[in-house]
C-alpha positions as CSV (number, residue, x, y, z in Angstrom):
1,X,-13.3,7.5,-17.7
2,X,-12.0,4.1,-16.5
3,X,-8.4,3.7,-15.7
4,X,-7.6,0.7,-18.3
5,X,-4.7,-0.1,-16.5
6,X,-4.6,-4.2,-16.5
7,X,-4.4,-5.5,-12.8
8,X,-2.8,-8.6,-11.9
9,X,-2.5,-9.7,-15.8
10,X,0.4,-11.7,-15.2
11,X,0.6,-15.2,-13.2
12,X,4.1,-16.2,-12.3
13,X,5.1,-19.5,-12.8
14,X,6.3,-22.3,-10.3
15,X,9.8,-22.5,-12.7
16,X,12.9,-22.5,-10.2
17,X,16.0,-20.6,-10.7
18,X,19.1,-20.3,-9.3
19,X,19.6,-18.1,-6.1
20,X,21.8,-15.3,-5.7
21,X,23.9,-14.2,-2.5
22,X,22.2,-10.7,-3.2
23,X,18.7,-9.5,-4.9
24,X,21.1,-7.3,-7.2
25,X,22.1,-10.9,-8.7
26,X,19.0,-12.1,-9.3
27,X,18.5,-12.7,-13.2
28,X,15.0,-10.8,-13.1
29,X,14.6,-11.0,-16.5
30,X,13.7,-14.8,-15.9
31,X,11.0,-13.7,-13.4
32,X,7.8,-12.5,-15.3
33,X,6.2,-9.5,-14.0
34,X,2.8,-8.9,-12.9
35,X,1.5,-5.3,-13.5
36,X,-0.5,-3.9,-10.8
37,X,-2.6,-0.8,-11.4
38,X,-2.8,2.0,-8.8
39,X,-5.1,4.9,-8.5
40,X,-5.4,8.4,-6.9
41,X,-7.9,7.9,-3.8
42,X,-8.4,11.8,-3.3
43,X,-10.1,11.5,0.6
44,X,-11.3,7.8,-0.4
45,X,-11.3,6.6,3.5
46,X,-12.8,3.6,5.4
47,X,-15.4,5.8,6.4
48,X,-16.3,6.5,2.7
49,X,-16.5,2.6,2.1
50,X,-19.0,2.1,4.9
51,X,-21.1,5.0,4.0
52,X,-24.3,6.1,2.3
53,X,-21.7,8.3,-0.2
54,X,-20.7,4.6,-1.4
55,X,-24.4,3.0,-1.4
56,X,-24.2,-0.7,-2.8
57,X,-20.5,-0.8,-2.1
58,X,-20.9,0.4,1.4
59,X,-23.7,-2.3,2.4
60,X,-21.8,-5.3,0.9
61,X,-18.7,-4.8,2.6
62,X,-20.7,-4.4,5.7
63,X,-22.0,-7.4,5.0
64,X,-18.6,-9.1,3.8
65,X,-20.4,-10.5,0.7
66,X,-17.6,-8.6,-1.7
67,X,-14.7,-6.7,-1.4
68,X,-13.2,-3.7,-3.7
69,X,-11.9,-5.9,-6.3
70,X,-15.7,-7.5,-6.6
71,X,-17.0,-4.4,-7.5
72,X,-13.6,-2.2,-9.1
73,X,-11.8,-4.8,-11.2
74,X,-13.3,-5.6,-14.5
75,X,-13.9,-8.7,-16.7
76,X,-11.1,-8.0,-18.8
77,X,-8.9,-7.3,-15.6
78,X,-9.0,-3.5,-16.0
79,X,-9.1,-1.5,-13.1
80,X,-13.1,-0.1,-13.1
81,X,-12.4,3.6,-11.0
82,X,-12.9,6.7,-12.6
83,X,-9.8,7.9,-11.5
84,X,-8.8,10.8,-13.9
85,X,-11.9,12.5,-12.4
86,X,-11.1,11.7,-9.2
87,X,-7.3,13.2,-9.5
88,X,-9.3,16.3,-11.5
89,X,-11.8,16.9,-8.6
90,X,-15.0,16.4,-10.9
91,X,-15.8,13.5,-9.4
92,X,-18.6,13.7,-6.6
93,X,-19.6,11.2,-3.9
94,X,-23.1,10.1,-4.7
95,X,-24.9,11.3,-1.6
96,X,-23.3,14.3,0.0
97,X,-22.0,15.3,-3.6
98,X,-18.9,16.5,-2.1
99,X,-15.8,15.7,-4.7
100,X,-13.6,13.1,-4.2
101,X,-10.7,15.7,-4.6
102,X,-11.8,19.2,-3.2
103,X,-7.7,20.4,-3.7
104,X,-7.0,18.7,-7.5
105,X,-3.2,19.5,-8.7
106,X,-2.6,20.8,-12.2
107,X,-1.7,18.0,-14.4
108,X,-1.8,15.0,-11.8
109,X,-2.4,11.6,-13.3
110,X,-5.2,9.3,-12.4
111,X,-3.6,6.6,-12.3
112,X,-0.3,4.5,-12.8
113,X,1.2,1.2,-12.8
114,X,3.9,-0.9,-11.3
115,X,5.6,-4.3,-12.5
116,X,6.0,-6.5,-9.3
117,X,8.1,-9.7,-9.4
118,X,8.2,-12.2,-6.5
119,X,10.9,-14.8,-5.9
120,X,12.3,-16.1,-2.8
121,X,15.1,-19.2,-1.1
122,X,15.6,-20.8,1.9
123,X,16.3,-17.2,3.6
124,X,14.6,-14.5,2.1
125,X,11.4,-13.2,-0.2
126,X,12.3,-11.0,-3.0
127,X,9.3,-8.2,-4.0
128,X,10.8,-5.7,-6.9
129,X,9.0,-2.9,-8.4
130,X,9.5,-0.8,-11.0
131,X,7.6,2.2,-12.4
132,X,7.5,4.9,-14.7
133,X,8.4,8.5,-13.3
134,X,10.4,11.7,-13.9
135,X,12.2,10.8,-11.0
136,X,11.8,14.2,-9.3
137,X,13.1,13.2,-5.6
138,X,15.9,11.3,-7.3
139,X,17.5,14.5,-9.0
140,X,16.1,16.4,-5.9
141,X,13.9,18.6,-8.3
142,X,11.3,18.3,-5.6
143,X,12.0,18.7,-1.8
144,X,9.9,15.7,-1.0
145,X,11.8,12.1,-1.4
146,X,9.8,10.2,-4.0
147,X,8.4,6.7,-1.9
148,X,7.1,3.6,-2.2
149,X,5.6,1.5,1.1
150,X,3.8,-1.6,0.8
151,X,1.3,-2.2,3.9
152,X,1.3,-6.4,4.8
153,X,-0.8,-8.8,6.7
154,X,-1.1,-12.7,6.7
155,X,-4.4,-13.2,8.8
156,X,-6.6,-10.3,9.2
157,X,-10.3,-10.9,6.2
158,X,-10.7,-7.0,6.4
159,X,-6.8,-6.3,4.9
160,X,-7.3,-9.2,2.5
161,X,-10.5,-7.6,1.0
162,X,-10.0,-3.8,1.5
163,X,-6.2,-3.1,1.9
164,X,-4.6,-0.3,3.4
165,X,-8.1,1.3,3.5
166,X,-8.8,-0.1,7.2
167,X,-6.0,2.4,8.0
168,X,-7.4,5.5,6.3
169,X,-9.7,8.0,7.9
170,X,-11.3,11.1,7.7
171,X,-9.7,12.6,11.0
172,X,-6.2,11.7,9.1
173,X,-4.1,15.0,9.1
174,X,-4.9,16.5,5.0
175,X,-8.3,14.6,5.6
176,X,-11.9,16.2,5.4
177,X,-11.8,15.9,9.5
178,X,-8.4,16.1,10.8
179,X,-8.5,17.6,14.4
180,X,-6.3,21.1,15.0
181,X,-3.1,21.0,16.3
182,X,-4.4,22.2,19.6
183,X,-6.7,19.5,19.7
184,X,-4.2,16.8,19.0
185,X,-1.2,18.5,21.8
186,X,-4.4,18.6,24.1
187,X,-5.1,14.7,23.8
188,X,-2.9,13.0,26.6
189,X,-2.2,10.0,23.9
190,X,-0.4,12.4,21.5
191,X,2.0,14.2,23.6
192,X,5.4,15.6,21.6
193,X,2.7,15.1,18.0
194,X,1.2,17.6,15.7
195,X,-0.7,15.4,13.6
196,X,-2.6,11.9,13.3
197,X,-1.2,9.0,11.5
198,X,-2.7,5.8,9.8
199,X,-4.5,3.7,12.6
200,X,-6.3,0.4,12.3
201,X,-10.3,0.7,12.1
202,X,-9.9,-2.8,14.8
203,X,-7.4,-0.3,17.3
204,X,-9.9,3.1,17.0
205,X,-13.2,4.2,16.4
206,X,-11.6,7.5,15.5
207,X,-8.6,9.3,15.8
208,X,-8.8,9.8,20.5
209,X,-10.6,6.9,20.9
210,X,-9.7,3.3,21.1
211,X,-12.0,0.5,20.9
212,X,-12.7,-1.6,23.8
213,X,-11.6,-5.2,22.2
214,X,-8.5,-3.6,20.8
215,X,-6.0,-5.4,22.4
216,X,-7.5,-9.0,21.8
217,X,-7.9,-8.0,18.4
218,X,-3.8,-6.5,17.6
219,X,-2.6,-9.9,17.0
220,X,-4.6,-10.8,14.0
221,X,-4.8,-6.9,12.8
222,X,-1.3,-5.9,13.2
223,X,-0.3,-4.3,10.0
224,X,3.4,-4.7,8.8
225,X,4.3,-1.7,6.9
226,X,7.7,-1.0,5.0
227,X,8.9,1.6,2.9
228,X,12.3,2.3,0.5
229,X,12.4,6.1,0.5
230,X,14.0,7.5,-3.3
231,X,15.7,10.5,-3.0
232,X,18.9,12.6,-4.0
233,X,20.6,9.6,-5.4
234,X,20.1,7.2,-2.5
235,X,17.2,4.8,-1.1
236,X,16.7,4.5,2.1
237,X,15.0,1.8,4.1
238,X,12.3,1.8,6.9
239,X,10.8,-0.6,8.7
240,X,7.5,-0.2,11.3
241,X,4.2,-0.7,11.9
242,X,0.3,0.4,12.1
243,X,-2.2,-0.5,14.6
244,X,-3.1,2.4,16.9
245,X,-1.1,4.6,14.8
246,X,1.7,4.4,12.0
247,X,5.6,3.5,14.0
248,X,8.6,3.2,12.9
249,X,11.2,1.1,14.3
250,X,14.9,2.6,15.0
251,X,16.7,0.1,12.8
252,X,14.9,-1.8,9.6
253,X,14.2,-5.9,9.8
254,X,14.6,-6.2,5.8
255,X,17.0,-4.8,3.3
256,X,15.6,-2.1,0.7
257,X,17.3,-1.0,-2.4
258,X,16.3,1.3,-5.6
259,X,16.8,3.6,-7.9
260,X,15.8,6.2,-11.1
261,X,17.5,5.3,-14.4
262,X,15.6,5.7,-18.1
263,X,12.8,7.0,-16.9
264,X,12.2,4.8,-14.3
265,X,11.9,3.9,-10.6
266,X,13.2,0.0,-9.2
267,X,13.0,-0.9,-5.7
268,X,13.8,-4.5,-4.5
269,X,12.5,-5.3,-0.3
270,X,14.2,-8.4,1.0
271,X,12.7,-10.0,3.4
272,X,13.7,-12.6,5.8
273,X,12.0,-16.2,5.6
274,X,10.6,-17.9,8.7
275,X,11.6,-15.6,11.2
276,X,10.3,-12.1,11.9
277,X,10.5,-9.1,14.4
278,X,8.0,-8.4,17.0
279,X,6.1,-6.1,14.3
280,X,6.6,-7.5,11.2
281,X,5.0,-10.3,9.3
282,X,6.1,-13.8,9.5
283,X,6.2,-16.1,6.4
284,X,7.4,-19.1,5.0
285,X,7.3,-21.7,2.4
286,X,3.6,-22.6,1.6
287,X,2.4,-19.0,3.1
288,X,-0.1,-16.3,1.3
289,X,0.0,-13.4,2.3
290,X,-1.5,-9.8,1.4
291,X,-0.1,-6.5,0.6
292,X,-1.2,-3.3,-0.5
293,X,1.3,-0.6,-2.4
294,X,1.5,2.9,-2.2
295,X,3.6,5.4,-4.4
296,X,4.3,9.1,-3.5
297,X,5.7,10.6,-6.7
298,X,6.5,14.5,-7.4
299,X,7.2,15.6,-4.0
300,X,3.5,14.3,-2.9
301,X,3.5,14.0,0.6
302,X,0.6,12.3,3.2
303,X,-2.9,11.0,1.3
304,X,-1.5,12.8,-1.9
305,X,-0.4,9.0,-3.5
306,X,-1.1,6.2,-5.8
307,X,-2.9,3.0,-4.2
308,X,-3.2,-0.7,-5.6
309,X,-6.1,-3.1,-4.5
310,X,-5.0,-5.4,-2.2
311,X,-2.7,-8.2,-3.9
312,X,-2.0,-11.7,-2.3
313,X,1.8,-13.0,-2.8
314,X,2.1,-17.3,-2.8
315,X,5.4,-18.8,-1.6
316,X,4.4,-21.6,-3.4
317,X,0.5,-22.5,-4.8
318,X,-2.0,-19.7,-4.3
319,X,-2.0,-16.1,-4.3
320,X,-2.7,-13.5,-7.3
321,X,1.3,-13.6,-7.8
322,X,2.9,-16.8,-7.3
323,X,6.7,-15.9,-6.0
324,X,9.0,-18.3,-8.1
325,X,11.6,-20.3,-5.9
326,X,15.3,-19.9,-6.4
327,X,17.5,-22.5,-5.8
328,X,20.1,-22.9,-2.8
């Protein structure tokens, strides 16, 4: 059944407000939200998207005449996947009829859906979410953290139409073809490793080996990645990167905050404004950039998560949500 969950319902509007010292002061009730649906990929991958198993889909984003929203987002803005079957496992891939799921857990959801509000200053962009949940890595009923990442890129046509897609595959670790742990401690590039992390499809053709024009090609498909971990009471920031594989860096380049109350999660990423780190992605007034969000919820670890579509934030006209300035 489709997942009427309504995507990108809300524009924001160019009002101004005044600016805070800290996110916690910001009167968010004067920002309207957007709500963003995500779904449960099951082994969705970028090799799925380019395959037979994905027919019409697979040729036109080959081609580049559409992209997952094209083909996934409805005329009423609903999100168009069958993602209750999906998260069930009786959902098959139309060619090899394998299921989108092949482990489904008792009772997981479909989908779900986030607000997101964007506002920003002179110094930094505001992005705050907030979603439903039983908080389980909050009260530490689960052993997992609970986690929310967004995946971000200004430049590169492949994030803006597929997402965090170009950076999952089936030789993932949890994924149809993950290579043993004998196999990866065998490979010279993944010494001290046991498993294989998110990786660009411009850095590899699969998991050992790199592509030739890999280098040239970083600058435009460096992904900025960034996380607030949600668990026993506290968030936690991290800050790092995906290109030949998923990095973190030792100390985070933005501030991240959250956490449970009524039944729900909030987690606020501050970003710095017109300058960045060697990894991360650098915006400023006038800029559109494009993110992708991921949730882990109930002790869900690796590809076991929520995904949105790929969103595009304004700092000023454009975008699917326009961030509202504050004033100085």
């Amino acid at each position: 059944m489709r997942a009427r969950i309504i995507l990108l319902a809300l524009f924001l509007s160019g009002a101004v407000i005044a600016a805070p010292s800290e996110a916690a002061d910001i009167d968010w009730q004067r920002v309207k939200p957007s709500r963003i649906a995500l779904f449960y990929p099951g082994v969705v991958s970028w090799e799925f998207l380019v395959s037979e198993d994905h027919r019409l889909g697979a040729r036109m984003i080959k081609s580049g005449r559409k992209d997952c929203r094209n083909c996934h987002l409805a005329k009423d803005g609903a999100l168009d996947i069958k993602a209750d079957e999906i998260a069930s496992g009786s959902l098959k891939m139309k060619r090899s009829l394998k299921p989108f799921e092949p482990e489904p857990g008792a009772g997981r959801k479909g989908s779900i859906s986030a607000e997101v509000q964007a506002a920003y200053d002179s110094g930094h962009l505001y992005l705050r979410f907030r979603w439903s949940s039983s908080g389980a890595g909050w009260a530490q009923s689960a052993k997992t953290p609970d986690r929310i990442s967004i995946q971000a890129n200004k430049s590169d046509q492949l994030f803006k139409a597929s997402g965090c897609f170009i950076t999952c595959h089936n030789d993932l670790s949890t994924m149809p073809h993950a290579p043993s742990k004998k196999e990866i401690g065998e490979h010279p590039a993944y010494r001290g490793k046991d498993e294989v992390s998110l990786y660009s499809v411009h850095a590899k053709s699969s998991w050992d080996k790199r592509k030739a024009d890999a280098e040239a090609q970083k600058a435009v498909g460096l992904i900025d990645i960034k996380s607030v971990e949600l668990g026993k009471g506290l968030a936690r920031a991290a800050d790092g990167w995906i290109y030949d594989e998923k990095a973190w860096e030792e100390r985070p380049g933005f501030e991240g905050s959250g956490d449970w109350s009524e039944g729900a999660y909030t987690a606020v990423f501050k970003k710095p404004i017109g300058r960045a780190g060697k990894y991360d992605v650098a915006i400023s007034e006038g800029d559109v950039f494009t993110i992708a969000i991921a949730i882990h919820e109930d002790g869900a670890r690796e590809r076991r998560h929520y995904v949105s579509l790929p969103v595009s934030i304004g700092l000023g006209p454009g975008g699917d949500i326009q961030a509202i300035r504050l004033k100085d």
